[in-house]
KEKE-3310 file (N, C-alpha, C; in steps of 0.2 Angstrom, whole numbers, plus 5000, padded with zeros to 4 digits):
npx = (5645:5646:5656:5667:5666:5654:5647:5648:5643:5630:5623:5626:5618:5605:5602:5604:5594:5584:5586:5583:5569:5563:5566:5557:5546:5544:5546:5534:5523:5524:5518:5517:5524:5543:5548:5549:5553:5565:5572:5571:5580:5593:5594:5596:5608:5617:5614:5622:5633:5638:5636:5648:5656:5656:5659:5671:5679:5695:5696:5691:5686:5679:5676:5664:5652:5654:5650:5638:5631:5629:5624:5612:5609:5608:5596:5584:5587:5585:5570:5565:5566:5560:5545:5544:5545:5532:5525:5524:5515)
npy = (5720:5716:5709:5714:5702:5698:5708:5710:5697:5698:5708:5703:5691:5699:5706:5700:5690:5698:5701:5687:5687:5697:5690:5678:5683:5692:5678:5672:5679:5684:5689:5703:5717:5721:5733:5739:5731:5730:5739:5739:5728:5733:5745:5736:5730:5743:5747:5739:5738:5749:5748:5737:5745:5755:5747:5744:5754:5761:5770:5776:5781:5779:5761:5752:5761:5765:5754:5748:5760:5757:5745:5748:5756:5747:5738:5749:5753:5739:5736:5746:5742:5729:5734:5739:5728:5724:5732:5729:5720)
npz = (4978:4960:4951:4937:4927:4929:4929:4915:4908:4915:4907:4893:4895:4898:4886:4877:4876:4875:4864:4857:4861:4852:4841:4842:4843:4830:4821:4826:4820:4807:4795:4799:4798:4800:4804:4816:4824:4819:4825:4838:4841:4836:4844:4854:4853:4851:4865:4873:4865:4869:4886:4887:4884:4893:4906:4903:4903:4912:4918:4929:4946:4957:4957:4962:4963:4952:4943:4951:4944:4932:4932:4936:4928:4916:4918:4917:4905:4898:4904:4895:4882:4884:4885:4875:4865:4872:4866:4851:4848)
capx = (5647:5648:5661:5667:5664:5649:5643:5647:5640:5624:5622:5625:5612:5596:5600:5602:5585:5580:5587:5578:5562:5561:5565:5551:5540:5545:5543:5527:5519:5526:5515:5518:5530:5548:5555:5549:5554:5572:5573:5572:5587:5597:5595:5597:5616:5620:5617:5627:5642:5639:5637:5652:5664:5658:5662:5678:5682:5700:5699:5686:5688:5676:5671:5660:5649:5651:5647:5632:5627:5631:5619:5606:5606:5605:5590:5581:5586:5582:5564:5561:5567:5555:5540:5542:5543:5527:5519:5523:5510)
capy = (5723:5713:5711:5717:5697:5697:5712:5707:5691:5700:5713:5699:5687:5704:5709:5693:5687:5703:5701:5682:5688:5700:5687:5675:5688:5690:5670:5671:5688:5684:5692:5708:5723:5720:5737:5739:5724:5726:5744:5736:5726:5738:5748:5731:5730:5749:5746:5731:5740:5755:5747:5736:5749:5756:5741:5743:5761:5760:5779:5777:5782:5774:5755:5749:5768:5766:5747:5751:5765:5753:5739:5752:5758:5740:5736:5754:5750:5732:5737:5751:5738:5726:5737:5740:5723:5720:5736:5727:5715)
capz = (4971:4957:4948:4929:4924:4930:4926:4907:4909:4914:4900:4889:4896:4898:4881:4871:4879:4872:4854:4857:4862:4847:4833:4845:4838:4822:4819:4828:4818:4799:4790:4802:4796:4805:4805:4823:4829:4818:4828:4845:4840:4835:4850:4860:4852:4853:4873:4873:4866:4876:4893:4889:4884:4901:4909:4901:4905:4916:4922:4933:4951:4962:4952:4964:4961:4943:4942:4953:4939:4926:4933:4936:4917:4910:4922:4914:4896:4897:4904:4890:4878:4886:4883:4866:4862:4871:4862:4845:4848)
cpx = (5648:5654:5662:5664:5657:5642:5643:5643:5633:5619:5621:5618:5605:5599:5598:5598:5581:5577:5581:5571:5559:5562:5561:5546:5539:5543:5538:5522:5524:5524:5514:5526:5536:5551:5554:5552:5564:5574:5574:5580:5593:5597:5597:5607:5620:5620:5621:5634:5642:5641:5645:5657:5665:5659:5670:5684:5689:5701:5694:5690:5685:5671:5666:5654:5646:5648:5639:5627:5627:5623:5613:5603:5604:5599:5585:5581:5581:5575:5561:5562:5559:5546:5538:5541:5535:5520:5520:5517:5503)
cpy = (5717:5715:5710:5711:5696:5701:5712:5701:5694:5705:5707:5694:5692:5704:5706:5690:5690:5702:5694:5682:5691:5695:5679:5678:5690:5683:5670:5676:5688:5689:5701:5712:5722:5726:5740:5736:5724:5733:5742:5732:5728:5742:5744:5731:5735:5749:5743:5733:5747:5754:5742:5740:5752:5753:5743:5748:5759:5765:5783:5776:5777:5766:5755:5755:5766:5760:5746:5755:5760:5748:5744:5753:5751:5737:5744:5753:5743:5732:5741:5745:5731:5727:5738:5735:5722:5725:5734:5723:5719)
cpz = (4967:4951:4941:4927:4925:4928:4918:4908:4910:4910:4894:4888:4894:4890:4876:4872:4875:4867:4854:4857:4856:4841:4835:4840:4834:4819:4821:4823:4809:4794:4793:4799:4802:4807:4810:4827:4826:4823:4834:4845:4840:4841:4855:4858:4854:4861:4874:4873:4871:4882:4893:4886:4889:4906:4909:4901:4913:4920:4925:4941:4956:4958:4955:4962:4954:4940:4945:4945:4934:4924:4933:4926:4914:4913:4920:4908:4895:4899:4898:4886:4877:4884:4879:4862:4864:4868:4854:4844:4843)
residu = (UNK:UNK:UNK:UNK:UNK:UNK:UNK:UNK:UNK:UNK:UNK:UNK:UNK:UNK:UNK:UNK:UNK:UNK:UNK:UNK:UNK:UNK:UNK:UNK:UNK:UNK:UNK:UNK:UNK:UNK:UNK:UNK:UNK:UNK:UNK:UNK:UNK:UNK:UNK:UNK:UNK:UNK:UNK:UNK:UNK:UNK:UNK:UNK:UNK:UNK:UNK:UNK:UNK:UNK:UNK:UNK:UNK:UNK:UNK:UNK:UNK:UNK:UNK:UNK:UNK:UNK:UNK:UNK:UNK:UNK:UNK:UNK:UNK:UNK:UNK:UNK:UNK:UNK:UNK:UNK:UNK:UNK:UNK:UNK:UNK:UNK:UNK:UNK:UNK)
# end
């Protein structure tokens, strides 16, 4: 099981790769419309506080379960997120 620090540590790292990847391709594609490319971003943050306020939930019973489900959801987000950046192209 990983633990809380780590499992923030890894949310931090997928999603800020994400938000990097998105403003890659904005500098790459200038002369392209960004409100796809700002809407990816925006949803990469809105996960970021999501999963760590669920990180940071105290009133959970079984962590290692919930830190399982945790890791799962950021590895399905970070995939859709993924996809949408490479259908901005």
């Amino acid at each position: 099981m990983a633990n809380k620090r780590d499992l923030k540590k890894d949310i931090n790292y997928v999603l800020g790769d994400i938000i990097e990847a998105v403003y890659v391709w904005e500098y790459n594609n200038t002369e392209k419309d960004t409100k796809k490319s700002d809407a990816i971003i925006d949803e990469a943050i809105e996960t970021f506080d999501s999963l760590i306020a669920k990180v940071n939930d105290r009133a959970v019973e079984d962590k290692k379960a919930h830190f399982k489900a945790i890791n799962q959801e950021l590895e399905d987000k970070g995939r859709a997120l993924i996809e949408k950046i490479n259908k901005l192209g």
